[in-house]
N, C-alpha and C positions, 0 to 999 in steps of 0.2 A: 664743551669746555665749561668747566667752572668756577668761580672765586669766589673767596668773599672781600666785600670792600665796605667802608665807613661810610655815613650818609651822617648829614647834621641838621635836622631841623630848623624849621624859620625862628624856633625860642631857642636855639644853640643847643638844646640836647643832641648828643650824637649816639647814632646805634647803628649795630652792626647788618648788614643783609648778604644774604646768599644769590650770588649770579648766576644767571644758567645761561652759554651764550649758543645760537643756533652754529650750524656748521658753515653757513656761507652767511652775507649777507639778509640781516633780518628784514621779515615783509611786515610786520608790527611788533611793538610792543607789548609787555603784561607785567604788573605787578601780582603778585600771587599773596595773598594773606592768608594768615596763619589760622589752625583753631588756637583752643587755648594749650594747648600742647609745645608751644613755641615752635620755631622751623629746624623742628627735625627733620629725622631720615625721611619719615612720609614727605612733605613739605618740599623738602630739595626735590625728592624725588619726581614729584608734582611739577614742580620749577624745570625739572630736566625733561618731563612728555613735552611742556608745551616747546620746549625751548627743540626738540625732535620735529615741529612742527612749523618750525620756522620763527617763534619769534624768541625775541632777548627777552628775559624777565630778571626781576629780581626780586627778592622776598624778605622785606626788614621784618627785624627781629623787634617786635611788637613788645614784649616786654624786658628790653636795653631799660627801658625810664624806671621798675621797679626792681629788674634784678638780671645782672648778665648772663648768658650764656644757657638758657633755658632751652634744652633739648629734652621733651619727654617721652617717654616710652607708656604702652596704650593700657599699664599694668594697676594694681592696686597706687603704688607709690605716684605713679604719674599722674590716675587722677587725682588722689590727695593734692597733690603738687598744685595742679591745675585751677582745681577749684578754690585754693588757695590764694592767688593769684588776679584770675578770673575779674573780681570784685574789684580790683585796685583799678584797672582798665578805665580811663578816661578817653570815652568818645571824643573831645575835641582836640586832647593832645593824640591822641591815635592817629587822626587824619591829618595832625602835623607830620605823623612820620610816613605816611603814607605817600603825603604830598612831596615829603622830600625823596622816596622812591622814583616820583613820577618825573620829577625833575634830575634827576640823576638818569633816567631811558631817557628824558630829552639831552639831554649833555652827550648821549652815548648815539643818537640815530634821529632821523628826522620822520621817521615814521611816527604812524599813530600809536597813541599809548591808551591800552584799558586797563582794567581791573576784575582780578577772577580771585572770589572769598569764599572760604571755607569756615561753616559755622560761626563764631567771631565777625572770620571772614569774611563771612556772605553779606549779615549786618554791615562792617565797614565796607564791602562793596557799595552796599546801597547808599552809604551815606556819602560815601565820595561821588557817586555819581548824582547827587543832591545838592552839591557843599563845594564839589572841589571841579578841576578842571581835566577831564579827560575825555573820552571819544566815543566806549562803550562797558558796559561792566558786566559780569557775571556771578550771582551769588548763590551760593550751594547754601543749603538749609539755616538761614540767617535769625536764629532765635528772639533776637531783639528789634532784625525789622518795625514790627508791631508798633514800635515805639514812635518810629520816627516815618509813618503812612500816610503823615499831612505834609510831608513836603516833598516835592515834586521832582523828579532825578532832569538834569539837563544834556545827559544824553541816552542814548538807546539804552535799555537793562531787559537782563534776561534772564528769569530765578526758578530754581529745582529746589522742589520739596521733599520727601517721604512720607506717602500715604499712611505707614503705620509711625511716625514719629514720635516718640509719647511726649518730647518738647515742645513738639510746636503742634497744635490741635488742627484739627482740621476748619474748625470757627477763625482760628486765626487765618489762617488760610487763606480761607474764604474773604476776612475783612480785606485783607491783602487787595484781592483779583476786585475785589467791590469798588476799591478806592482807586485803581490805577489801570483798568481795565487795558489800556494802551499796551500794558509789562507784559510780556509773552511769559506765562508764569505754569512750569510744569509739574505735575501732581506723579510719582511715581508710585504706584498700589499696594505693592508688595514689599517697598524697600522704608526702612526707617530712619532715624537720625543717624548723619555720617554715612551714609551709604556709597561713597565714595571713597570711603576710607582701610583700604587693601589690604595694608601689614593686621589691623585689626578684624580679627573673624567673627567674632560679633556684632559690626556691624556693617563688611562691608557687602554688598550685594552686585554682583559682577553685572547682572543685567541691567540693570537700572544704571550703572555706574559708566558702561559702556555708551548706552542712549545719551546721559546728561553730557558728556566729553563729546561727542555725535554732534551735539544740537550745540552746546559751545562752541565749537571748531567751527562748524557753518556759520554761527553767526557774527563770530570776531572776522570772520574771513567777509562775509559783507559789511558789515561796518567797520573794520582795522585796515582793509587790506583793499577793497575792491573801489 
């Protein structure tokens, strides 16, 4: 079952999120974050495996603060759109609305609540599990990582790359697993940026995409769930 419902920030921004709810009773929670595509059809649809899976998620709409209603399509127009966009993106109001995600699953279940990001996403995963308060996180190919690899996540995190990525280098990569050796951090060989990413055939790679959803699910299940 799905909805969408309002969320308001701790600075009174309000913005809108998509709900995914499981069929019985949730065993955790997830916020799901966005790339920069806003929560499109992909996005929900993301929202609705895990929520197949047993938990409640919801996935705010990351950019409510510069422009509503942002659904894109994986076409010339969308990345124009995107990259557009993209730049306005303020890290620490982002994890304002994230944070009010997090608290809106707590309002909704007493279960444990993580965080699972896409591109964007994966960066804000990491920094919420840096910054903010939650239980585990997962970040799919987090380009901006890099940025923020001096400070230290306060709970478990667990990051997919793409071996042929031409975004994120393999040096980066590398600094990444150098500086945080604790971060189970997985390198896929043949798959590149967004390899996750289904409705787009360029770039999404079924194998690799399968494995990283694999190794997610096992690990929200020991630390969300067990």
């Amino acid at each position: 079952m799905s909805e969408w419902v309002k969320l308001k920030a701790a600075d009174g921004q309000e913005l809108s999120a998509y709900v995914a709810r499981p069929a019985g009773e949730p065993k955790a929670a997830l916020v799901v974050v966005q790339e920069i595509f806003g929560v499109n059809s992909h996005i929900q649809a993301v929202a609705d495996e895990w929520a197949a899976e047993g938990f409640l998620c919801i996935a705010p709409a990351m950019f409510d603060r510069i422009e509503k209603d942002v659904f894109l399509d994986y076409d010339e127009a969308g990345w124009a759109k995107g990259y557009e966009l993209y730049p306005k993106l303020d890290i620490p109001k982002a994890l304002l609305d994230v944070e009010a995600a997090v608290a809106w699953l707590h309002s909704q279940t007493t279960r444990r609540v993580g965080v699972v990001g896409f591109c964007f996403g994966g960066t804000m995963a990491w920094v919420t599990s840096c910054r903010g308060k939650i239980d585990a996180a997962v970040g799919y190919y987090g380009g901006s990582i890099i940025q923020f690899v001096g400070e230290n996540p306060r709970c478990p995190v667990m990051l997919h790359f793409g071996g042929l990525d031409s975004h994120i280098p393999a040096e980066t990569i590398g600094k990444i697993q150098q500086a945080h050796p604790e971060v189970p951090i997985f390198v896929y060989a043949d798959a590149g940026h967004a390899f996750n990413r289904r409705p787009d055939a360029k770039s999404y790679v079924a194998d690799a995409a399968e494995l990283a959803k694999k190794r997610s699910l096992l690990f929200f299940e020991q630390k969300l769930v067990s």
